[in-house]
C-alpha positions, 0 to 999 in steps of 0.5 A, a space after each residue: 437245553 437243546 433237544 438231542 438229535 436223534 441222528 447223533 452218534 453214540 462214540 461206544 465209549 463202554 465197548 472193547 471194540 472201539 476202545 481196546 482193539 486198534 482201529 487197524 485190527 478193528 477194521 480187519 475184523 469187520 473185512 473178514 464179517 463182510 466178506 462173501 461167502 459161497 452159501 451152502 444152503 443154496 446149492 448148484 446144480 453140477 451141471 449147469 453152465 454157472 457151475 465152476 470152482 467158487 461157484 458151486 453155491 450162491 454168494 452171501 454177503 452177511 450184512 447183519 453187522 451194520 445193523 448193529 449201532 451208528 457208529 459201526 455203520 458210519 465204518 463199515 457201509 462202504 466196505 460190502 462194495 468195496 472189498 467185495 468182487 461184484 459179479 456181472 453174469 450176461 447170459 447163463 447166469 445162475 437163478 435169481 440174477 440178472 445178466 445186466 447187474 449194473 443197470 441200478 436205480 441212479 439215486 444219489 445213494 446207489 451211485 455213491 455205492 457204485 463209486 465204491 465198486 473196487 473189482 468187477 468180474 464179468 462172465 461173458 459169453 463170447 458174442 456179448 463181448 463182441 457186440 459192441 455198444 450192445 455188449 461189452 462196449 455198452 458196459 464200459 459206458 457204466 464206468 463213468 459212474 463207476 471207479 473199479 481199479 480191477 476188472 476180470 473177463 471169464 469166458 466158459 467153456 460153454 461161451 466161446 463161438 458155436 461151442 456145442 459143435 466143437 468151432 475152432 477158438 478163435 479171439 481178436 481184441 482188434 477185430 470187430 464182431 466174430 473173429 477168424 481162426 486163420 486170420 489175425 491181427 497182428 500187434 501194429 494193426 489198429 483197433 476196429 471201430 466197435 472191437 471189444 479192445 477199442 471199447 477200453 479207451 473209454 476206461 478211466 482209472 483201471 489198473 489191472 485187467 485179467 482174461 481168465 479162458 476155458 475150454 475142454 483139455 482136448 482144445 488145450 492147444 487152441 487156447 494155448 495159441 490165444 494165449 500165445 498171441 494175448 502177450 502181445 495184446 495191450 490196451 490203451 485207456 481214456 486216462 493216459 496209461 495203457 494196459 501192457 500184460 504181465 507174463 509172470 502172472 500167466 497162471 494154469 488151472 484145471 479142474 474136473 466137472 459133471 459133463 454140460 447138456 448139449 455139449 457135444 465135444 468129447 474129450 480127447 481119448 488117446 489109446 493105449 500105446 505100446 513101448 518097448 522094454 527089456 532092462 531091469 529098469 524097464 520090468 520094475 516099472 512095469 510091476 508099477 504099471 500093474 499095481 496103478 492099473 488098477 487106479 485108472 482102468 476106468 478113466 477114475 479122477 479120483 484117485 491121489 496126486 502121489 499115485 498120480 506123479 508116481 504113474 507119470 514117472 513109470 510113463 516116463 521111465 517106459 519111455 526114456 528105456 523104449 529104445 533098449 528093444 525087448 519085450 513089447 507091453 501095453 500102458 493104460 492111458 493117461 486120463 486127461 487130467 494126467 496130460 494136464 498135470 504133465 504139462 504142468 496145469 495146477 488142478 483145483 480140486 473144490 469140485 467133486 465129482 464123486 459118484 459121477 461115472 468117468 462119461 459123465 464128467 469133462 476136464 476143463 483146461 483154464 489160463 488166467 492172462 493179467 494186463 497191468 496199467 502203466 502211464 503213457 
C-alpha cells in the first residue's frame, strides 16, 4: 500500500463550510475575513502628512485564516492580493513602510503574488510623478511583472510644487518635469519624451485610471481649473485601448483635518458682509442669524448639517431680498467648510477634530477624475 503523501489535501468532508454553504457564499465569507482594515491599535498622528480619511490608522490585513487546513489555503492564498487595494507611498509614507513597496524579491513566488495584484493606489508627490524614468516612469516598468486592472494616483495637499509657499497648481500629463501655471498644452499637442502621461504606453491591461487631487478650500478655483482641463486628458496604453475620462464619475470630496507643520497657506478668511433688509422675510431670517450665530462665531466644524443647511438658507434668503433696501445688518461668515458645501462638495466626516481649536484645523478641498480603457 503506498505511503500517503503528506502534501494530499483533506477534501473537509465533516464541516458545513465546504459541504452545506455554496461555494459562492463560501467565498464572500472568506473576501470579507481578508479584507484590510484600518487597525486602531496603531493609530496616527493627526498631523502627519499620511493622515487622511481611511488613513488615520495602520491597515491590517488578518491572514490567520490560511493557516487553518489546505484545503482553505489552496482558496483563498490568492485573495489578500487580489481583493485588496495595494498601497505604494513615495515620500512621506507612514512609519514602517517604504516608499518603494514593489521593489520585492523576484522568486518565482513573489512574482506569482504580483501577478494577482488587482488595484494599486500610489500617493505621489508631485516631482516623483514628474521624474521620469526616476519617478513615475520607472514604476510603470514594474508592470510587466504586474496585471492591476485598476490604478489610482493621490496627490496631497502637501505634494503639489513648493506647496509650503503657497506656488500656483499647476499639472501637465504632456509636459516633461515641472509644469507651468500660464502655459498649457492643449489636447493636439504630443506627449514629451519622459512626461508622466507618455510613461502609460508602457501599460498593458489597465482598465481604469483615477486621479484623485487635494488642496486647501482656498485654492478650490486652482484645482477646479485642472480639473477643468483633465476631461480633456486621454491616454494611450501599450495594448491597443486608450484611457478616454468619464465625466460622470467626477466625484467632490472634503473633509476637515489638524492643520500640517510647515504649511504656511492660511485658509481663505472672507469677512463679514453686510446686506440690506427690510421686509418680513428679511427681519425673520435675521432672528435665524441670531440664533446659528452662536454655532459659528468661532469658525466651530462641528456643529449639524441641519444646522449647516438652514445657515446657508438664511445667507440666501439675506441675499435674494438685499435689494428691498431697509435696515443694514452684519452675517457671521460662512466657515470654509460651508463654501464648500454650498458648492456642492460632499464632506466626509471619518476624521474628527474634536477638541482641535478652529487655528488649528485646515478644510481640504478633493476631486476624484476616472479614465476608463477603451480598444482603439
Amino acid at each position: 500500500m503506498a505511503q500517503r503523501s503528506t502534501k494530499e489535501i483533506n477534501l473537509q468532508a465533516d464541516s458545513p463550510l465546504f459541504n452545506y454553504i455554496p461555494p459562492e457564499i463560501r467565498n464572500n465569507i472568506f473576501k470579507f475575513a481578508l479584507t484590510a482594515y484600518e487597525d486602531p491599535t496603531r493609530k496616527y498622528r493627526r498631523n502627519a502628512y499620511y493622515y487622511r480619511p481611511g488613513y488615520t490608522c495602520a491597515h491590517k490585513i488578518d491572514t490567520n485564516l490560511l493557516l487553518t487546513c489546505r484545503l482553505v489555503y489552496a482558496e483563498t492564498a490568492h485573495l489578500p492580493a487580489s481583493i485588496n487595494e495595494h498601497v505604494s507611498w513615495h515620500y512621506r509614507a507612514p512609519p514602517g513602510i517604504e516608499k518603494r513597496a514593489f521593489q520585492i524579491d523576484d522568486t518565482p513566488a513573489s512574482l506569482l503574488r504580483r501577478r494577482e495584484l488587482r488595484k494599486i493606489h500610489i500617493f505621489a508627490q508631485q516631482y516623483w510623478l514628474e521624474a521620469g524614468d526616476r519617478g513615475f516612469g520607472g514604476f510603470t516598468r514594474l508592470w510587466t511583472v504586474m496585471c492591476p486592472i485598476n490604478l489610482k494616483i493621490t496627490i496631497r495637499h502637501t505634494d503639489w510644487w513648493c506647496w509650503e509657499i503657497d506656488a500656483p497648481l499647476a499639472l501637465d500629463p504632456k509636459r516633461a518635469g515641472r509644469p507651468s501655471a500660464q502655459k498649457h498644452s492643449r489636447p493636439c499637442d504630443p506627449f514629451e519624451p519622459g512626461s508622466w502621461g507618455s510613461a502609460f504606453r508602457r501599460i498593458r491591461g489597465l482598465r481604469c485610471l483615477q486621479l484623485e487631487l487635494e488642496t486647501v478650500e482656498s485654492k478650490k478655483t486652482e484645482l477646479d481649473a485642472i480639473v477643468g482641463r483633465a476631461n480633456e486628458w486621454q491616454f494611450p496604453l501599450g495594448d491597443d485601448h486608450i484611457l478616454i475620462p468619464d465625466q460622470s464619475k467626477i466625484k467632490r470630496t472634503g473633509w476637515i483635518g489638524e492643520y500640517i507643520a510647515w504649511d504656511t497657506q492660511p485658509e481663505a478668511q472672507d469677512d463679514s458682509f453686510a446686506v440690506d433688509g427690510g421686509n418680513t422675510s428679511s427681519e425673520a431670517a435675521s432672528a435665524n442669524v441670531e440664533e446659528l450665530s452662536v454655532m459659528v462665531s468661532n469658525r466651530n466644524h462641528a456643529f449639524g448639517e441641519s444646522a449647516e443647511n438652514q445657515l446657508l438658507s438664511v445667507h440666501s434668503t439675506l441675499g435674494e431680498s438685499s435689494q428691498t433696501g431697509g435696515r443694514r445688518m452684519v452675517l457671521p461668515p460662512l466657515t470654509a467648510r460651508q463654501r464648500l458645501v454650498a458648492a456642492g462638495v460632499t464632506f466626509d466626516d471619518r476624521v474628527s477634530v474634536k477638541g482641535l481649536p478652529p487655528d488649528k484645523t485646515s478644510t481640504y478641498y478633493m476631486v476624484t477624475l476616472t479614465w476608463r480603457a477603451h480598444r482603439l
